[in-house]
C-alpha positions in Angstrom: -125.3 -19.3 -258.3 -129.5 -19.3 -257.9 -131.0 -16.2 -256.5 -131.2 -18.0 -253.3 -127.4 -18.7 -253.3 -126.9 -14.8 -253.5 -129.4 -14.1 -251.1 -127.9 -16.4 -248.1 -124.1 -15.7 -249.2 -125.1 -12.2 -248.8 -126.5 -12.7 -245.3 -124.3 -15.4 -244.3 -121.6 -12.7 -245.4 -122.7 -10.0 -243.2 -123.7 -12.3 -240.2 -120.5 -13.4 -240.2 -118.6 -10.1 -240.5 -119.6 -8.8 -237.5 -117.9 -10.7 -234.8 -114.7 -9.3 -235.4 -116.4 -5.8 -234.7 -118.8 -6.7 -231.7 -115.4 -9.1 -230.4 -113.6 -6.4 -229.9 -116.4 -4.4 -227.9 -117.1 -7.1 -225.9 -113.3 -7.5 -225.0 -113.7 -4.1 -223.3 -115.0 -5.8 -220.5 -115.0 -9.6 -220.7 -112.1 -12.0 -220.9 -111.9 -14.9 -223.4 -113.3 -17.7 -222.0 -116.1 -16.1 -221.3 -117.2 -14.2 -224.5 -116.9 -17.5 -225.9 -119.1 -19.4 -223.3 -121.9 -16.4 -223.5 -122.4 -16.3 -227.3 -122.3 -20.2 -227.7 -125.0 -20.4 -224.5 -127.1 -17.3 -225.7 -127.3 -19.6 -229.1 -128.1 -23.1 -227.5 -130.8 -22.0 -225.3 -132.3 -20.4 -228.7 -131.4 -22.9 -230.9 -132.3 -26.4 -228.7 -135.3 -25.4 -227.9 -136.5 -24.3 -231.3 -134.9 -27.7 -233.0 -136.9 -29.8 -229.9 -140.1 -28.1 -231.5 -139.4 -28.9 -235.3 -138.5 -32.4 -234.9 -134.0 -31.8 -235.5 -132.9 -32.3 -232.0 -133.4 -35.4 -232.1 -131.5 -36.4 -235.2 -128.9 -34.6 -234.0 -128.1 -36.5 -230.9 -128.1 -39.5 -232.8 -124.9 -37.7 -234.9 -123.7 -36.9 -231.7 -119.8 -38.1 -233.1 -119.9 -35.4 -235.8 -121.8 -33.2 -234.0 -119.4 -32.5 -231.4 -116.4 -32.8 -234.1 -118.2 -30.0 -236.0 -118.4 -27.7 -232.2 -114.3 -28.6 -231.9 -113.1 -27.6 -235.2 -115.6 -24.9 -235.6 -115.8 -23.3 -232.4 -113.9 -24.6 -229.4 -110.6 -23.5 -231.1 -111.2 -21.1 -233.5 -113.3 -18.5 -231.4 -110.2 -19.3 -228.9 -108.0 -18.2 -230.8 -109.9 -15.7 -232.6 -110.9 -13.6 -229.6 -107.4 -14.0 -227.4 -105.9 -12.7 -230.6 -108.3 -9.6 -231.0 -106.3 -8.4 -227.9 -103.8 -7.9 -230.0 -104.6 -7.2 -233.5 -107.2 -5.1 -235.0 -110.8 -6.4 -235.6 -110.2 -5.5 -239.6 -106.8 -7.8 -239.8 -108.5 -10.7 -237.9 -111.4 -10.3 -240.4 -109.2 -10.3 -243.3 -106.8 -13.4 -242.5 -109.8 -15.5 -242.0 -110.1 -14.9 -245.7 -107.3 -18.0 -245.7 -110.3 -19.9 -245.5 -111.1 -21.2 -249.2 -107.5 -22.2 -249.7 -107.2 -24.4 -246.9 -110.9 -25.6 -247.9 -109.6 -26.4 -251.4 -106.1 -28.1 -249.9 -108.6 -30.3 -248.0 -111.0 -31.4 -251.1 -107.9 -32.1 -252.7 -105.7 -33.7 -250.7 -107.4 -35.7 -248.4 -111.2 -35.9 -250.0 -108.9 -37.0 -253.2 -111.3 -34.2 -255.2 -109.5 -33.4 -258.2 -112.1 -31.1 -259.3 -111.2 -28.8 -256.5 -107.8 -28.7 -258.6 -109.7 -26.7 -261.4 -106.8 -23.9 -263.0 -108.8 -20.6 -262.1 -110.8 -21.2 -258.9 -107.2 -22.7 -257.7 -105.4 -19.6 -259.0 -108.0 -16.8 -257.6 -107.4 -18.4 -253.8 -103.6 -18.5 -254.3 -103.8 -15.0 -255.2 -106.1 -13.9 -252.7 -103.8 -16.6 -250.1 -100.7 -14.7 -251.3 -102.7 -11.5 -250.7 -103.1 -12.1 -247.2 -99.0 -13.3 -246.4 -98.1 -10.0 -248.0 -100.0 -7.7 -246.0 -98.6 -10.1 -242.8 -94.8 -10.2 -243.9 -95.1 -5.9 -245.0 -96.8 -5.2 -241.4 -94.4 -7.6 -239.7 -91.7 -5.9 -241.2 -92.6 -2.7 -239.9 -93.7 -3.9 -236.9 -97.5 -3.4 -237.0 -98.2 -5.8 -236.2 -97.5 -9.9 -234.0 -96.9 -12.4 -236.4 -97.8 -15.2 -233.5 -101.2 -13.4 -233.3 -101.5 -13.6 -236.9 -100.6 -17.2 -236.7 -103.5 -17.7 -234.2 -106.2 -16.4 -236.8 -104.5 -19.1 -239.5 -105.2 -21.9 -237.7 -108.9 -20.5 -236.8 -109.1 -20.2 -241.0 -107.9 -23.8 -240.9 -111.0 -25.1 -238.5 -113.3 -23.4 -240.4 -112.1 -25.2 -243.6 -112.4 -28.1 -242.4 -115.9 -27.7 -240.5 -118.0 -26.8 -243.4 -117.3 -30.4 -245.0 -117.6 -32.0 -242.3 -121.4 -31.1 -242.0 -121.9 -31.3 -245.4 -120.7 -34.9 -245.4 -121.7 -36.5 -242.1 -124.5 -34.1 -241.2 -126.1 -33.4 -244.6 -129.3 -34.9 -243.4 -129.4 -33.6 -239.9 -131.1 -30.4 -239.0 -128.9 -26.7 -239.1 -130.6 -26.2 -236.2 -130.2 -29.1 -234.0 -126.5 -29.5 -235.2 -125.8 -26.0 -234.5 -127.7 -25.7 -231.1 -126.4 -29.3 -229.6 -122.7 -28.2 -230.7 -123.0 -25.0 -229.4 -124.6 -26.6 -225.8 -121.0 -28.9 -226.3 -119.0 -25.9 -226.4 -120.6 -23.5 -223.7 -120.0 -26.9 -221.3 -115.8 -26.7 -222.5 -115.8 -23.9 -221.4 -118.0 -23.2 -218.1 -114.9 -24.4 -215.9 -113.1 -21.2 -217.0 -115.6 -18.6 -217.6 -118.5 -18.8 -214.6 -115.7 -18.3 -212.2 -114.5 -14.9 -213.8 -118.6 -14.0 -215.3 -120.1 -12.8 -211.7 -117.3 -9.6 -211.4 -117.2 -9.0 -215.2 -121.1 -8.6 -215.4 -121.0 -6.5 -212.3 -118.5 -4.0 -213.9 -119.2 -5.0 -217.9 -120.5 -1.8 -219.9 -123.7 -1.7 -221.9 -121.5 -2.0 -224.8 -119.9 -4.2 -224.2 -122.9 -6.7 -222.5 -125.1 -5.2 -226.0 -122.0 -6.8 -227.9 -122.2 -10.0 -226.0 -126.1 -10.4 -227.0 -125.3 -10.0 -230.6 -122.4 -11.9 -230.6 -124.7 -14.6 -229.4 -127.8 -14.1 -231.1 -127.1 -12.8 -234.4 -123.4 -14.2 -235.0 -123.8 -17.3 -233.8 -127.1 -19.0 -234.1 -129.1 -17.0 -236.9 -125.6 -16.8 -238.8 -125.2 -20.8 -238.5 -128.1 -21.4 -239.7 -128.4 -19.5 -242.6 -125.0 -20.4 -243.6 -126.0 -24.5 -243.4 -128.6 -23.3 -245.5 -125.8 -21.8 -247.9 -124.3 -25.3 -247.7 -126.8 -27.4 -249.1 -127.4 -24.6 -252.0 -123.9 -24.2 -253.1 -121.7 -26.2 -251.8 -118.9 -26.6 -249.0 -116.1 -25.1 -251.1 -118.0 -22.2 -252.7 -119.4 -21.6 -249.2 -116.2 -20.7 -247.6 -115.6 -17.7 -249.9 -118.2 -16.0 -247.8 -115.1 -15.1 -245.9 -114.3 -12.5 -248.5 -117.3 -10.8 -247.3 -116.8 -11.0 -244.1 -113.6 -9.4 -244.5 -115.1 -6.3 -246.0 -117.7 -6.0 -243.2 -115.0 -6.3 -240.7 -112.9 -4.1 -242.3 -115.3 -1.1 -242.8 -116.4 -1.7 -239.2 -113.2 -1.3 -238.0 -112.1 1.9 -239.9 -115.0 3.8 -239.7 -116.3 2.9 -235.8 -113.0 1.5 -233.8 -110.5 3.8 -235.5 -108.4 1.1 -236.7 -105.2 2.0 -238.5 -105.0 1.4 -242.5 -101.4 0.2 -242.7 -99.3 -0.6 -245.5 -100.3 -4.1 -245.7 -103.6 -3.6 -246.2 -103.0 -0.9 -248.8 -101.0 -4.1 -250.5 -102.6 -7.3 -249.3 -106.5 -6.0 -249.9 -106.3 -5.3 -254.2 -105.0 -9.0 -254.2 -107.7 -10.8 -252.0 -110.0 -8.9 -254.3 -108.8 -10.3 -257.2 -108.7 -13.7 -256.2 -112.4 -13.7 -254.7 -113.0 -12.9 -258.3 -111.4 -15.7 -259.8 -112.1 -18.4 -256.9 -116.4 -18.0 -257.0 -116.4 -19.6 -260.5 -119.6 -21.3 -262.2 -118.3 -24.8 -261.6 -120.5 -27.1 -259.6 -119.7 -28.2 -256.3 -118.5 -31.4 -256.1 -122.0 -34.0 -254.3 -120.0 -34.8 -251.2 -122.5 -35.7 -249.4 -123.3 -39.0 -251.4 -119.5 -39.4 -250.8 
């Protein structure tokens, strides 16, 4: 990976470790709908405005197909489920199962992109480590009764959208602008979901918390747009695949956020499941090059 890989997996890493955290302040006060319509509007009014000015708004309507594809399987379900299941589950655990994400990315190269070289014997092996990882912390905390399996469940299938977003953009929106993709998808989303949050927004805002409207903002600002961005950047540096395993980072960030600020547990699971993940981040971010999908 070039220095400039390791600088945006880094930040791409961090952006998107917060949400879990700032989620689960935000829930304090808001329901789900309408986190989800405030962070994807706070982006879009950034975001359209600033692709208008350097020429990628444009482009992007033209994708407008595989635009609003991206905004379905990247956002309309995923921050769905992501957020109703934050009721339920600790900001850390949500974190960590998205860390699913390079295994269902590497099912999907394989299986339906028919990319053998996704198949390679180590990068395969480190993500059904870290995949196995993640179902034993699951099955030891369902076991003891930790934690909802069906809440669990809902984060796996928000892992799932986000494997499958990342090559979607790298394939049919390789040429458009991060920006105008991200701000015309987000604009998509924020209208999916006005019908259920702008009649709840008016009596949340009048009794929302700083915190929790600070939260909001962030969740918006720097979690959303300038995360997208930079991790579209990350893309076109590395790679689809090797993109995903900024989940492994996340995980950490939202882990550590967790522990140390919300006073979330360290259960059994995690004692178990976390040395595993590690391992297989390890042997999934090999040297290999990505695979050119976008000439696919």
């Amino acid at each position: 990976m070039t220095q400039k890989g390791i600088i945006l997996f880094s930040l791409a890493g961090l952006f998107w470790g917060l949400p879990y955290f700032f989620i689960a302040l935000a829930l304090e006060s808001f329901s789900t709908p309408s986190i989800v319509f405030l962070r994807t509007t706070l982006g879009a009014l950034v975001l359209i405005p600033y692709a208008a000015m350097t020429g990628g708004l444009r482009p992007a309507l033209k994708a407008w197909p595989y635009v609003l594809v991206f905004g379905a399987v990247e956002m309309v379900g995923p921050w769905f489920l992501i957020t109703e299941a934050e009721k339920h589950i600790s900001s850390g655990l949500a974190g960590l199962l998205i860390a699913t994400v390079p295994f269902f990315a590497v099912a999907v190269l394989a299986i339906f992109l028919k990319d053998r070289k996704a198949l390679k014997l180590k990068p395969l092996s480190g993500m059904v480590i870290g995949f196995a990882g993640v179902a034993l912390l699951v099955g030891v905390d369902s076991f003891t009764g930790a934690i909802n399996p069906l809440y669990v469940l809902m984060v796996v299938l928000a892992a799932v959208g986000y494997s499958v977003a990342p090559i979607v953009a790298n394939i049919k929106l390789h040429e458009v602008p991060s920006s105008g993709v991200i701000g015309v998808s987000m604009a998509f989303v924020a209208i999916v979901y006005s019908p259920f949050a702008l009649p709840r927004i008016p009596g949340e805002f009048a009794e929302a918390s700083g915190v929790s409207l600070m939260a909001v903002v962030v969740l918006g600002l720097v979690c959303s747009a300038a995360a997208f961005v930079i991790f579209f950047m990350l893309i076109k540096e590395i790679g689809p695949a090797k993109a995903t395993l900024i989940t492994y980072v996340n995980t950490a960030v939202a882990l550590l956020l967790g522990i140390v600020f919300l006073r979330e547990p360290i259960t059994i699971g995690l004692i178990v499941g976390i040395p595993l993940i590690t391992i297989g981040l390890v042997m999934a971010g090999g040297r290999d090059r990505e695979p050119e999908l976008s000439k696919a």
